[in-house]
SERO-4910 file (N, C-alpha, C, O; in steps of 0.05 Angstrom, whole numbers):
BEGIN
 pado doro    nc1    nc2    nc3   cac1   cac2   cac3    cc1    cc2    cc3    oc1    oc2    oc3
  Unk    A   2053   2047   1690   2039   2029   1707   2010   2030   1700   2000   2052   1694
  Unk    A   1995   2005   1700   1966   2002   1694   1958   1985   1719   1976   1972   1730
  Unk    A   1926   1984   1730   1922   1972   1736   1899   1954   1728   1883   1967   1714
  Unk    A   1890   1931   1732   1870   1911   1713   1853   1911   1742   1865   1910   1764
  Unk    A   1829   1912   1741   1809   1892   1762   1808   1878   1761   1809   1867   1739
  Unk    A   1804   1863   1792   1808   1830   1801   1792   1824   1811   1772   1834   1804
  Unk    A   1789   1802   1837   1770   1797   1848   1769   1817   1867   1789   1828   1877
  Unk    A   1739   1823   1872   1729   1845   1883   1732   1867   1886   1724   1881   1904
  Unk    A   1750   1875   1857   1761   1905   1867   1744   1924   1854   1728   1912   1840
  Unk    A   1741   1950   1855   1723   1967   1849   1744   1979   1827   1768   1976   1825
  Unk    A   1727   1994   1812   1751   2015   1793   1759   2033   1805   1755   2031   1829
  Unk    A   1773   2057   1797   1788   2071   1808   1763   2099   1831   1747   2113   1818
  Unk    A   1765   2101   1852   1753   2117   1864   1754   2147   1845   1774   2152   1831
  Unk    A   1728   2166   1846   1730   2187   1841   1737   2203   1853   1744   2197   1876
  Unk    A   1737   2225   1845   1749   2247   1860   1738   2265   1879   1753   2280   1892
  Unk    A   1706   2264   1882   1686   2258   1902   1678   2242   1912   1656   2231   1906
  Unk    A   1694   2235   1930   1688   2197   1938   1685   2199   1976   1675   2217   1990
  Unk    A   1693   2184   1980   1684   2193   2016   1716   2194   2027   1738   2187   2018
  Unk    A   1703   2212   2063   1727   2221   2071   1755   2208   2066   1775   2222   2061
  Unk    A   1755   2187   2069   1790   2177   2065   1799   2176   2037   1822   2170   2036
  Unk    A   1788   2179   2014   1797   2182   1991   1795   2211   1996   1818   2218   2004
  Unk    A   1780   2230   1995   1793   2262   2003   1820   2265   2022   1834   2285   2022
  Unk    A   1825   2242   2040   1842   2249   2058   1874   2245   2036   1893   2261   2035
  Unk    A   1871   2222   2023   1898   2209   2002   1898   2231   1992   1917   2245   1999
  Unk    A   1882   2243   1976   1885   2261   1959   1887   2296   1970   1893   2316   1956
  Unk    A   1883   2295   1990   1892   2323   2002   1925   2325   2016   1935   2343   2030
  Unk    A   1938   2296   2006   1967   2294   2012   1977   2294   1995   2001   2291   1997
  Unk    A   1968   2298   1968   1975   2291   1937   1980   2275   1926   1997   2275   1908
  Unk    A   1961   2245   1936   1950   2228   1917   1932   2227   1905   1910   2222   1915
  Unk    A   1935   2232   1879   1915   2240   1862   1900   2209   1855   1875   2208   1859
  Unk    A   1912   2185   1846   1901   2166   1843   1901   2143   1864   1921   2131   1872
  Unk    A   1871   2135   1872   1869   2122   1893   1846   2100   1881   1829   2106   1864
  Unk    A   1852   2072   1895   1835   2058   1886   1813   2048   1914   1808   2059   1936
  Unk    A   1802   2019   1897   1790   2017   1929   1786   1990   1933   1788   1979   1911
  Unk    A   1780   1969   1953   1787   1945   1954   1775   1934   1970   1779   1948   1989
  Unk    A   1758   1911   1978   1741   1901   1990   1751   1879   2006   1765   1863   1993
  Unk    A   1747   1872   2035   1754   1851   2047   1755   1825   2033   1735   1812   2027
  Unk    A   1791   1814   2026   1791   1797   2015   1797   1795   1974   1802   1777   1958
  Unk    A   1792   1826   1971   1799   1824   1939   1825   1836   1932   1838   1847   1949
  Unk    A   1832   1835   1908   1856   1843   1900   1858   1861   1884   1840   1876   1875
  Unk    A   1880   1861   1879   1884   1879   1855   1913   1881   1838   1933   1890   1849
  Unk    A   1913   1872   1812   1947   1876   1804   1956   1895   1781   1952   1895   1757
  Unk    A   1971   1910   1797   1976   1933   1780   2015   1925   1764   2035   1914   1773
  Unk    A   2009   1936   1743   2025   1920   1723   2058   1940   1711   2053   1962   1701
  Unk    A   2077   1935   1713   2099   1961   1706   2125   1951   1690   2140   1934   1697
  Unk    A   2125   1965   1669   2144   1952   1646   2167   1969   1658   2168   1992   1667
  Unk    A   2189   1943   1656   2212   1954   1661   2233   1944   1637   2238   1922   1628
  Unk    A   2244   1974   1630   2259   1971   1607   2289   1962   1613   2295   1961   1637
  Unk    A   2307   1956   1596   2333   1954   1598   2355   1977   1618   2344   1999   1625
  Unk    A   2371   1974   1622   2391   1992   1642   2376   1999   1671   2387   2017   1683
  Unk    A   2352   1988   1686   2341   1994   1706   2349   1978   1730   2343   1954   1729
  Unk    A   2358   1985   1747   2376   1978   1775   2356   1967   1803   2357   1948   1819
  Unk    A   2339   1990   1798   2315   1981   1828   2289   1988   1818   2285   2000   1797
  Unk    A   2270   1980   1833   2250   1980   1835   2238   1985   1866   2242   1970   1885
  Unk    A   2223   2008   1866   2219   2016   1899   2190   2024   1899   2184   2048   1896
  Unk    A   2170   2005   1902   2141   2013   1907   2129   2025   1941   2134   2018   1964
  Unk    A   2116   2041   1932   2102   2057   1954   2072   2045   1958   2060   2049   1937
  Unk    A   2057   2032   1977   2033   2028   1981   2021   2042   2004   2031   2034   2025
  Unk    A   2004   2060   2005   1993   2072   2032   1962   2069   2030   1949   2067   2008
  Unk    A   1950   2070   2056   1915   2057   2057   1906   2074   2074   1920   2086   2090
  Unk    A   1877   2077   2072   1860   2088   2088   1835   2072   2089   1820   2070   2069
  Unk    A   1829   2059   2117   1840   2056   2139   1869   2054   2148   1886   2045   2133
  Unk    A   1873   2061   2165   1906   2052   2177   1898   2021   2190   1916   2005   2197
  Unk    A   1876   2016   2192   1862   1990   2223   1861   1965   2194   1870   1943   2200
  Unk    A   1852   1968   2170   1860   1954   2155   1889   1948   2140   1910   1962   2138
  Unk    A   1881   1913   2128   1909   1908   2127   1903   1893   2102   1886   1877   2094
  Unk    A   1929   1907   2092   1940   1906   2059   1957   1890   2053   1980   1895   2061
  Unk    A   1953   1870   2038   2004   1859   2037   2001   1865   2006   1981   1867   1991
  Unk    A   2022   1866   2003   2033   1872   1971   2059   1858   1966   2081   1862   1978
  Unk    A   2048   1829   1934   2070   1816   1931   2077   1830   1896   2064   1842   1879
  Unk    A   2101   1822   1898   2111   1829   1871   2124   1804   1853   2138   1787   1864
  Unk    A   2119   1802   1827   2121   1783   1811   2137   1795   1793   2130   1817   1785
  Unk    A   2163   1783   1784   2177   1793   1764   2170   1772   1734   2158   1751   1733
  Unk    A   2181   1785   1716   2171   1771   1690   2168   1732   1691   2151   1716   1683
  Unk    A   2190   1731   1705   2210   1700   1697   2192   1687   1724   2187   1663   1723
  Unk    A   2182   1703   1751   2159   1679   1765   2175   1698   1788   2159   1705   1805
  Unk    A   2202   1707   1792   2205   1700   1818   2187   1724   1834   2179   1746   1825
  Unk    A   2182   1707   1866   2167   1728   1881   2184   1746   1894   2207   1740   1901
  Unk    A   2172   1776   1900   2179   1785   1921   2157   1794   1946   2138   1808   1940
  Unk    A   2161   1783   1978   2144   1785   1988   2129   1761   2002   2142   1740   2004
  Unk    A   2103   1762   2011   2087   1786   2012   2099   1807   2032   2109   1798   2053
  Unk    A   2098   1830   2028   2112   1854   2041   2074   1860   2063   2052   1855   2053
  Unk    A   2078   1870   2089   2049   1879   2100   2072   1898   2116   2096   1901   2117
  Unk    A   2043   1909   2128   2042   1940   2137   2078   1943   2160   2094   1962   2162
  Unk    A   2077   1918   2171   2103   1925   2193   2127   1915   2175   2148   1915   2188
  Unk    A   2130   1907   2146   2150   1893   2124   2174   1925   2124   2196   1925   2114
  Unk    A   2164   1945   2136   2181   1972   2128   2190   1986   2150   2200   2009   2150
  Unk    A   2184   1961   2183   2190   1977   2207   2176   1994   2215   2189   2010   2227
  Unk    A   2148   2000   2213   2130   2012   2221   2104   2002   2215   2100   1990   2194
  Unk    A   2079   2007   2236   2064   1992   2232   2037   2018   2228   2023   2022   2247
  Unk    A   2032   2029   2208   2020   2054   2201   2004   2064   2184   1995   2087   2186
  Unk    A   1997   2044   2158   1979   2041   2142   2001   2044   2112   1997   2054   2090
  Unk    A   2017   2033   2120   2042   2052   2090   2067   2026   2091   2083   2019   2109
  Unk    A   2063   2019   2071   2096   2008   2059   2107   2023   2051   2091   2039   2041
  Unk    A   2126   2030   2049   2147   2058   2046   2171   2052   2053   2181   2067   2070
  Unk    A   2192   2027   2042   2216   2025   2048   2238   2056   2059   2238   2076   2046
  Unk    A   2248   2054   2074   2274   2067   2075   2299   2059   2055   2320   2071   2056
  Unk    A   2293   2039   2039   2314   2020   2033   2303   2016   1999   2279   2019   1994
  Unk    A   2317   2012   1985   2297   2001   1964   2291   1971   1966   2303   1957   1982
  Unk    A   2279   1964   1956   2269   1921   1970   2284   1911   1943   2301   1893   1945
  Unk    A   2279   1921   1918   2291   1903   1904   2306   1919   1883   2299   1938   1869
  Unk    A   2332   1905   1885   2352   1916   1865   2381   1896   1858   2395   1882   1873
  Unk    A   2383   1902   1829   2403   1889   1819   2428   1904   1809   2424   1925   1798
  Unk    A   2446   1897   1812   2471   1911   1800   2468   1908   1767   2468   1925   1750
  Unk    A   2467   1876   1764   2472   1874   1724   2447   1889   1714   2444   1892   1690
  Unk    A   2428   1898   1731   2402   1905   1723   2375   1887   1723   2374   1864   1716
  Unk    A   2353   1902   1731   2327   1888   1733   2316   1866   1709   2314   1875   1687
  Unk    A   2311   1846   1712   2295   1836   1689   2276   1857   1674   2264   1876   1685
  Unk    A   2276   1850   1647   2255   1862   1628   2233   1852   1621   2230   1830   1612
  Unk    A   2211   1874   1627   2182   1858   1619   2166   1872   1639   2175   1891   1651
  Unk    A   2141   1860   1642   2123   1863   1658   2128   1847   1681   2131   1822   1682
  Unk    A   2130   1871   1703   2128   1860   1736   2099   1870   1743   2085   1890   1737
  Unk    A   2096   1847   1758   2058   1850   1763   2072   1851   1799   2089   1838   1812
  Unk    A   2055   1871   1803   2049   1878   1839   2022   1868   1844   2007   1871   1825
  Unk    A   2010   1856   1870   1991   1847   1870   1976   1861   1896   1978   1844   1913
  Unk    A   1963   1880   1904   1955   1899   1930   1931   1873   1936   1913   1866   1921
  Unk    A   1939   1864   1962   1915   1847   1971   1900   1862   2002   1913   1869   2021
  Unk    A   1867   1864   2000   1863   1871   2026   1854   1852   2041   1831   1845   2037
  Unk    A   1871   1835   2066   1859   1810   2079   1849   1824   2114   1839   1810   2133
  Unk    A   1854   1847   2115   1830   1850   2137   1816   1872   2127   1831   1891   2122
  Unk    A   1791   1877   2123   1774   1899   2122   1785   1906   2091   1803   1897   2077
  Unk    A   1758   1933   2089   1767   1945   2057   1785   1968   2068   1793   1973   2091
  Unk    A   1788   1984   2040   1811   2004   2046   1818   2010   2010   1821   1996   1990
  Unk    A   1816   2037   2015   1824   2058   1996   1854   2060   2001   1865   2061   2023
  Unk    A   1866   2061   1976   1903   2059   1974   1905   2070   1948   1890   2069   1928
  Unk    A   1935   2082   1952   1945   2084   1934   1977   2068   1932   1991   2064   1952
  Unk    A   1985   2059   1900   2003   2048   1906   2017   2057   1881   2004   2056   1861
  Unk    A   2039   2065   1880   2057   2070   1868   2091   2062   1858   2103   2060   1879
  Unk    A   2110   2057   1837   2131   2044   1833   2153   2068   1827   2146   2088   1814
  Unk    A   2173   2065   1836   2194   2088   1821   2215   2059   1815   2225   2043   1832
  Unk    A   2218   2059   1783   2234   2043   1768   2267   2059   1759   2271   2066   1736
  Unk    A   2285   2063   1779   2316   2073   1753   2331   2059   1755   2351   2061   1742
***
């Protein structure tokens, strides 16, 4: 997974950055970005042949800000936009119980683009994909 800057996004927060990026990262998120009322960001994940689901993790700091995250598979189709209550809880974290998207014959191949949008307030996140 890579991610590209978009509109208004900052690069990737350091690792002395202010309290809520210490807070991601004293849970063991090591990579956290950061995002400004209204900008985006799309982070990009090759998925190879024989792969069944796809299960992304997005969590934020603020919890009071609000994040949606859509997903684009190669061929256009959407998934989403997924926001903070899309997982049955309303807590600063997408975090299925479930996986959201999965195929039996298997996932399309190629680049799926995820898109982390912040439409209230900024907010430090991390977001992450588990592809098998």
């Amino acid at each position: 997974m890579s991610a590209s800057p978009n509109k208004d996004a900052t690069n990737t927060v350091s690792a002395i950055g202010t309290p809520a990026v210490k807070a991601l990262k004293d849970i063991g998120i090591l990579t956290v970005y950061h995002l400004n009322a209204n900008g985006y960001r799309v982070h990009d994940t090759n998925v190879g042949s024989g792969k069944h689901y796809f299960d992304p993790t997005l969590i934020w700091i603020p919890s009071t800000s609000r994040l949606s995250l859509t997903i684009n598979s190669p061929s256009g189709v959407v998934y989403g936009p997924y926001i903070d209550s899309s997982d049955g809880s309303t807590n600063g974290k997408i975090d299925f119980d479930y996986i959201p998207i999965q195929s039996v014959p298997g996932l399309e191949q190629g680049e799926w683009h995820s898109v982390v949008e912040a439409y209230v307030g900024s907010a430090d996140y991390s977001y992450s994909v588990s592809v098998t």
